[in-house]
C-alpha positions as CSV (number, residue, x, y, z in Angstrom):
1,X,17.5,0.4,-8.3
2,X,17.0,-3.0,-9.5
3,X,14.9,-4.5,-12.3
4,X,14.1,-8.1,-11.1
5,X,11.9,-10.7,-11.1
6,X,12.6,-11.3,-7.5
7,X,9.7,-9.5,-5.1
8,X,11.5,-6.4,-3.4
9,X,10.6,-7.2,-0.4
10,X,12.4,-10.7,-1.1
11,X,15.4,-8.8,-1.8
12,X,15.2,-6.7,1.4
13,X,14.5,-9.0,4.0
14,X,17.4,-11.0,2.0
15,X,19.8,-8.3,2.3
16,X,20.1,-7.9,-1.2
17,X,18.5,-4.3,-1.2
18,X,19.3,-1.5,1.8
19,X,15.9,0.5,0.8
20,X,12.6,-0.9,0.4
21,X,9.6,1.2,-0.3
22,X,6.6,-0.5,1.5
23,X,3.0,0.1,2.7
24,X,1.3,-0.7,5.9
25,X,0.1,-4.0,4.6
26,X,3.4,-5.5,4.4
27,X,4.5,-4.8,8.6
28,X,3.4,-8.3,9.4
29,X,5.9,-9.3,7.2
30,X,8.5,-6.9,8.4
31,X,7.9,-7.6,12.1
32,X,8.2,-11.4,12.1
33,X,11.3,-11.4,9.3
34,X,14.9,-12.3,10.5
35,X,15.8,-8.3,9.9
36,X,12.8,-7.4,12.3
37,X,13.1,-10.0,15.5
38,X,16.4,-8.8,15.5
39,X,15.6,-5.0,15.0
40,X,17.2,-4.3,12.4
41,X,14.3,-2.7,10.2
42,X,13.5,1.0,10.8
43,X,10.4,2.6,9.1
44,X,10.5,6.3,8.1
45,X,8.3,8.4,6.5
46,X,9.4,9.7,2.4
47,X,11.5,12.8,2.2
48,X,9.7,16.3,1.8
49,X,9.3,17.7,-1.2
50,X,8.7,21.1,-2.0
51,X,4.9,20.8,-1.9
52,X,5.1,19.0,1.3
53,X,4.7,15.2,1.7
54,X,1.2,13.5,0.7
55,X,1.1,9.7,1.0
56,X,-1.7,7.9,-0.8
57,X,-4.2,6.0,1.7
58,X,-5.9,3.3,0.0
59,X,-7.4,0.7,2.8
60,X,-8.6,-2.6,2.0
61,X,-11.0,-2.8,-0.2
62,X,-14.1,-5.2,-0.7
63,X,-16.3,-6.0,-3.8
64,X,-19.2,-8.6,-4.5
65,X,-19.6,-10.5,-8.1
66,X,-22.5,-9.4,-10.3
67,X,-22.5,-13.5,-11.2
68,X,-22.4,-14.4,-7.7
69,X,-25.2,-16.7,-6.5
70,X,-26.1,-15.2,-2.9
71,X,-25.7,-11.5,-3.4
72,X,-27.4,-10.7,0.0
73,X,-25.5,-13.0,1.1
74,X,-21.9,-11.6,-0.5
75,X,-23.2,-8.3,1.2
76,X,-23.7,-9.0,4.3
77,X,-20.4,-10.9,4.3
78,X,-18.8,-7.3,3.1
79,X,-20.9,-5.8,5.7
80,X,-18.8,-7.8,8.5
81,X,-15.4,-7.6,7.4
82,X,-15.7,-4.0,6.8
83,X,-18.0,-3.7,10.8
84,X,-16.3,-3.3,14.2
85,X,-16.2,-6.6,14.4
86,X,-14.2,-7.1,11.0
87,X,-12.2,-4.2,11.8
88,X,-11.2,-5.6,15.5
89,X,-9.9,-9.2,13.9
90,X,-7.9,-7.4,10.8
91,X,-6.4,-5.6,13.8
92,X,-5.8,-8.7,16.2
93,X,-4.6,-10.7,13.2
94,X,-2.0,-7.5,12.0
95,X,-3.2,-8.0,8.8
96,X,-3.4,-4.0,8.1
97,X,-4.0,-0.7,10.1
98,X,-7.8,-1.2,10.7
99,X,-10.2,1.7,9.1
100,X,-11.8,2.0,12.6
101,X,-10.0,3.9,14.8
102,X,-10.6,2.2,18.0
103,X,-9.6,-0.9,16.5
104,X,-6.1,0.7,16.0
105,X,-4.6,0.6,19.3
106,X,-4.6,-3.1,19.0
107,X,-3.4,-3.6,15.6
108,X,0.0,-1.4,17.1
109,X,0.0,-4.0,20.0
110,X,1.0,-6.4,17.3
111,X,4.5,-5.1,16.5
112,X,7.3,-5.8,19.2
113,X,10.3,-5.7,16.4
114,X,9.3,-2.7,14.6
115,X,8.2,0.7,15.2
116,X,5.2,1.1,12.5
117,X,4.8,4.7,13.5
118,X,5.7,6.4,10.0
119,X,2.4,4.9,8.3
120,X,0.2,6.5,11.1
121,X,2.4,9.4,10.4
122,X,2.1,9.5,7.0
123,X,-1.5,8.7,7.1
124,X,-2.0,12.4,8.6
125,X,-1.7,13.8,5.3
126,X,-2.7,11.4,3.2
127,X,-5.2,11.8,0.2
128,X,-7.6,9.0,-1.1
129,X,-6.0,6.3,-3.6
130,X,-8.1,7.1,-7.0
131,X,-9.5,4.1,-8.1
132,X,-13.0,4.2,-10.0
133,X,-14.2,2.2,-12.9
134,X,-11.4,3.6,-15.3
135,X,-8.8,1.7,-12.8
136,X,-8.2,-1.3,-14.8
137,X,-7.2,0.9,-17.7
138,X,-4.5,3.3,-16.5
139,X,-2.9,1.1,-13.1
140,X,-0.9,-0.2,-16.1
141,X,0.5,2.7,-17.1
142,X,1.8,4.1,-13.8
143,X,4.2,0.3,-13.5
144,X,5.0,0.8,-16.9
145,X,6.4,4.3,-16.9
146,X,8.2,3.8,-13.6
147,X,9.7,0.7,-14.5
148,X,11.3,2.8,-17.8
149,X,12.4,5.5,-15.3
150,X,13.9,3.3,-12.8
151,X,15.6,1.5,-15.7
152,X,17.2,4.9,-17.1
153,X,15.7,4.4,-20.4
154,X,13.7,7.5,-20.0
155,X,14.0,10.4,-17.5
156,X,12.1,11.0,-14.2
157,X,10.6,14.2,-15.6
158,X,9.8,12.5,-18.9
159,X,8.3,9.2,-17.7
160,X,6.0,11.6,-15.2
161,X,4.5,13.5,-17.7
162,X,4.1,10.4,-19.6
163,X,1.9,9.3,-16.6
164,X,0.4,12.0,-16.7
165,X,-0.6,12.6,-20.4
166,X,-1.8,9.2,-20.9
167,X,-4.0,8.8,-17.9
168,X,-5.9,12.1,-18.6
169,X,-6.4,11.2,-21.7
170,X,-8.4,7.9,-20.2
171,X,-9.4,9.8,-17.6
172,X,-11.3,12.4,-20.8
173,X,-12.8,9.8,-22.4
Protein backbone atom coordinates (compact mmCIF):
# COMPACT_ATOMS: atom_id res chain seq x y z
CA UNK A 1 0.00 0.00 0.00
CA UNK A 2 1.08 3.36 -0.92
CA UNK A 3 -0.01 6.80 0.32
CA UNK A 4 0.56 9.18 -2.73
CA UNK A 5 -0.40 11.96 -4.38
CA UNK A 6 0.12 10.18 -7.57
CA UNK A 7 -3.44 8.63 -9.07
CA UNK A 8 -3.22 4.71 -8.57
CA UNK A 9 -3.95 4.04 -11.72
CA UNK A 10 -0.84 6.32 -12.69
CA UNK A 11 1.25 4.20 -10.62
CA UNK A 12 -0.10 0.91 -12.18
CA UNK A 13 -0.09 1.52 -15.72
CA UNK A 14 3.52 3.01 -14.72
CA UNK A 15 4.64 -0.08 -13.11
CA UNK A 16 5.11 1.34 -9.98
CA UNK A 17 2.16 -0.68 -8.34
CA UNK A 18 1.53 -4.77 -9.23
CA UNK A 19 -2.25 -4.44 -7.83
CA UNK A 20 -4.72 -1.87 -8.67
CA UNK A 21 -8.26 -1.93 -7.43
CA UNK A 22 -10.39 -0.50 -10.26
CA UNK A 23 -14.05 -0.29 -11.53
CA UNK A 24 -15.56 -0.72 -14.82
CA UNK A 25 -15.27 2.91 -15.66
CA UNK A 26 -11.62 2.90 -15.87
CA UNK A 27 -11.30 -0.36 -18.84
CA UNK A 28 -11.00 2.30 -21.54
CA UNK A 29 -8.09 3.28 -19.83
CA UNK A 30 -6.75 -0.22 -19.18
CA UNK A 31 -7.34 -1.39 -22.68
CA UNK A 32 -5.61 1.36 -24.67
CA UNK A 33 -2.52 1.70 -21.89
CA UNK A 34 1.02 0.29 -22.83
CA UNK A 35 0.26 -2.73 -20.11
CA UNK A 36 -2.97 -3.49 -22.03
CA UNK A 37 -1.98 -3.42 -26.04
CA UNK A 38 0.55 -5.57 -24.97
CA UNK A 39 -1.63 -7.89 -22.62
CA UNK A 40 -0.20 -7.56 -19.83
CA UNK A 41 -3.30 -6.47 -17.63
CA UNK A 42 -5.54 -9.33 -16.24
CA UNK A 43 -8.85 -8.39 -14.42
CA UNK A 44 -10.14 -10.68 -11.61
CA UNK A 45 -12.91 -10.56 -9.55
CA UNK A 46 -12.02 -9.71 -5.26
CA UNK A 47 -11.32 -12.64 -3.12
CA UNK A 48 -14.29 -14.40 -1.19
CA UNK A 49 -14.96 -13.70 1.97
CA UNK A 50 -16.78 -15.66 4.33
CA UNK A 51 -20.13 -13.94 3.56
CA UNK A 52 -19.54 -14.43 0.01
CA UNK A 53 -18.38 -11.67 -2.42
CA UNK A 54 -20.81 -8.49 -3.02
CA UNK A 55 -19.48 -5.74 -5.29
CA UNK A 56 -21.12 -2.40 -5.21
CA UNK A 57 -22.88 -1.36 -8.62
CA UNK A 58 -23.19 2.19 -8.93
CA UNK A 59 -23.81 3.23 -12.80
CA UNK A 60 -23.52 6.57 -14.12
CA UNK A 61 -25.47 8.87 -12.69
CA UNK A 62 -27.29 12.10 -13.97
CA UNK A 63 -28.67 15.15 -12.19
CA UNK A 64 -30.23 18.63 -13.43
CA UNK A 65 -29.53 22.15 -11.40
CA UNK A 66 -32.42 23.58 -9.48
CA UNK A 67 -30.69 27.15 -10.80
CA UNK A 68 -30.61 25.95 -14.28
CA UNK A 69 -32.37 28.03 -16.89
CA UNK A 70 -34.10 25.31 -19.18
CA UNK A 71 -35.12 22.66 -16.79
CA UNK A 72 -37.32 20.89 -19.52
CA UNK A 73 -34.70 21.27 -21.33
CA UNK A 74 -31.90 19.72 -18.70
CA UNK A 75 -34.52 16.80 -18.59
CA UNK A 76 -34.97 15.90 -21.61
CA UNK A 77 -31.23 16.04 -22.17
CA UNK A 78 -31.07 13.33 -18.96
CA UNK A 79 -33.78 11.66 -20.70
CA UNK A 80 -31.36 10.79 -23.77
CA UNK A 81 -28.27 10.00 -22.26
CA UNK A 82 -29.87 7.71 -19.84
CA UNK A 83 -32.50 6.18 -23.42
CA UNK A 84 -31.42 3.42 -25.76
CA UNK A 85 -30.03 5.69 -27.70
CA UNK A 86 -27.63 7.18 -24.84
CA UNK A 87 -27.04 3.82 -23.69
CA UNK A 88 -25.87 2.53 -27.34
CA UNK A 89 -23.20 5.58 -27.76
CA UNK A 90 -21.75 5.12 -23.85
CA UNK A 91 -21.35 1.65 -25.19
CA UNK A 92 -19.83 2.41 -28.73
CA UNK A 93 -17.66 5.05 -27.12
CA UNK A 94 -16.40 2.35 -24.01
CA UNK A 95 -17.07 4.89 -21.79
CA UNK A 96 -18.80 2.36 -19.19
CA UNK A 97 -20.80 -0.94 -19.15
CA UNK A 98 -24.12 0.46 -20.49
CA UNK A 99 -27.39 0.09 -17.99
CA UNK A 100 -29.27 -1.43 -20.96
CA UNK A 101 -28.52 -4.72 -21.56
CA UNK A 102 -28.68 -4.96 -25.24
CA UNK A 103 -26.38 -2.16 -25.40
CA UNK A 104 -23.82 -4.47 -23.65
CA UNK A 105 -22.72 -6.68 -26.26
CA UNK A 106 -21.25 -3.75 -27.92
CA UNK A 107 -19.62 -2.03 -25.16
CA UNK A 108 -17.49 -5.74 -24.76
CA UNK A 109 -16.75 -5.37 -28.56
CA UNK A 110 -14.59 -2.48 -27.45
CA UNK A 111 -11.89 -4.38 -25.58
CA UNK A 112 -9.29 -6.40 -27.75
CA UNK A 113 -6.32 -6.09 -24.99
CA UNK A 114 -8.24 -7.01 -22.01
CA UNK A 115 -10.71 -9.40 -20.91
CA UNK A 116 -13.33 -7.08 -18.86
CA UNK A 117 -15.23 -10.19 -17.82
CA UNK A 118 -14.73 -9.97 -13.90
CA UNK A 119 -16.98 -6.63 -13.70
CA UNK A 120 -19.96 -8.53 -15.59
CA UNK A 121 -18.97 -11.20 -13.12
CA UNK A 122 -19.01 -9.31 -10.25
CA UNK A 123 -21.98 -7.35 -11.29
CA UNK A 124 -24.08 -10.77 -10.68
CA UNK A 125 -24.05 -10.17 -7.17
CA UNK A 126 -23.77 -6.84 -6.80
CA UNK A 127 -26.00 -4.53 -4.52
CA UNK A 128 -26.97 -0.80 -5.27
CA UNK A 129 -24.19 1.96 -4.28
CA UNK A 130 -26.11 4.03 -1.34
CA UNK A 131 -26.15 7.35 -2.25
CA UNK A 132 -29.18 9.64 -1.05
CA UNK A 133 -29.17 13.15 0.07
CA UNK A 134 -27.06 12.32 3.24
CA UNK A 135 -24.14 11.43 0.53
CA UNK A 136 -22.16 14.56 0.75
CA UNK A 137 -21.91 14.10 4.41
CA UNK A 138 -20.53 10.61 5.15
CA UNK A 139 -18.46 9.79 1.32
CA UNK A 140 -15.81 11.70 3.47
CA UNK A 141 -15.60 9.43 6.05
CA UNK A 142 -15.25 6.17 4.21
CA UNK A 143 -11.63 7.92 2.32
CA UNK A 144 -10.72 9.13 5.51
CA UNK A 145 -10.85 5.95 7.58
CA UNK A 146 -9.35 3.87 4.77
CA UNK A 147 -6.64 6.12 4.18
CA UNK A 148 -5.69 5.73 8.29
CA UNK A 149 -6.00 1.87 7.77
CA UNK A 150 -3.99 1.58 4.73
CA UNK A 151 -1.41 3.91 6.46
CA UNK A 152 -1.18 1.49 9.61
CA UNK A 153 -2.11 4.21 11.97
CA UNK A 154 -5.21 2.42 12.96
CA UNK A 155 -6.24 -1.17 12.43
CA UNK A 156 -8.59 -2.69 9.75
CA UNK A 157 -11.10 -3.72 12.37
CA UNK A 158 -10.79 -0.38 14.11
CA UNK A 159 -10.98 1.96 11.13
CA UNK A 160 -14.28 -0.36 9.96
CA UNK A 161 -16.20 0.20 12.90
CA UNK A 162 -15.17 3.72 12.76
CA UNK A 163 -16.99 3.75 9.30
CA UNK A 164 -19.41 2.29 10.60
CA UNK A 165 -20.20 4.31 13.89
CA UNK A 166 -19.97 7.53 12.34
CA UNK A 167 -22.11 7.07 9.31
CA UNK A 168 -25.05 5.64 11.30
CA UNK A 169 -24.93 8.22 13.40
CA UNK A 170 -25.50 10.65 10.04
CA UNK A 171 -27.48 8.17 8.71
CA UNK A 172 -29.94 8.73 12.48
CA UNK A 173 -30.07 12.03 12.24
Amino acid sequence: VVLSDTKGTDLFLSGKGAILFVGSWKSSVLENSSLGVNKKIRLITMPNQEAGNTSVLGGLGYVVSAFTKDKEGAWDAVKFITGEVGNRIQAEEGIDIPALKKAQATYLANFKNINIDAFFKAAENAVPFPAGPDLVRWIGIIGDRAAEIFGGRITAEAGTAAIYKEMQAILDK
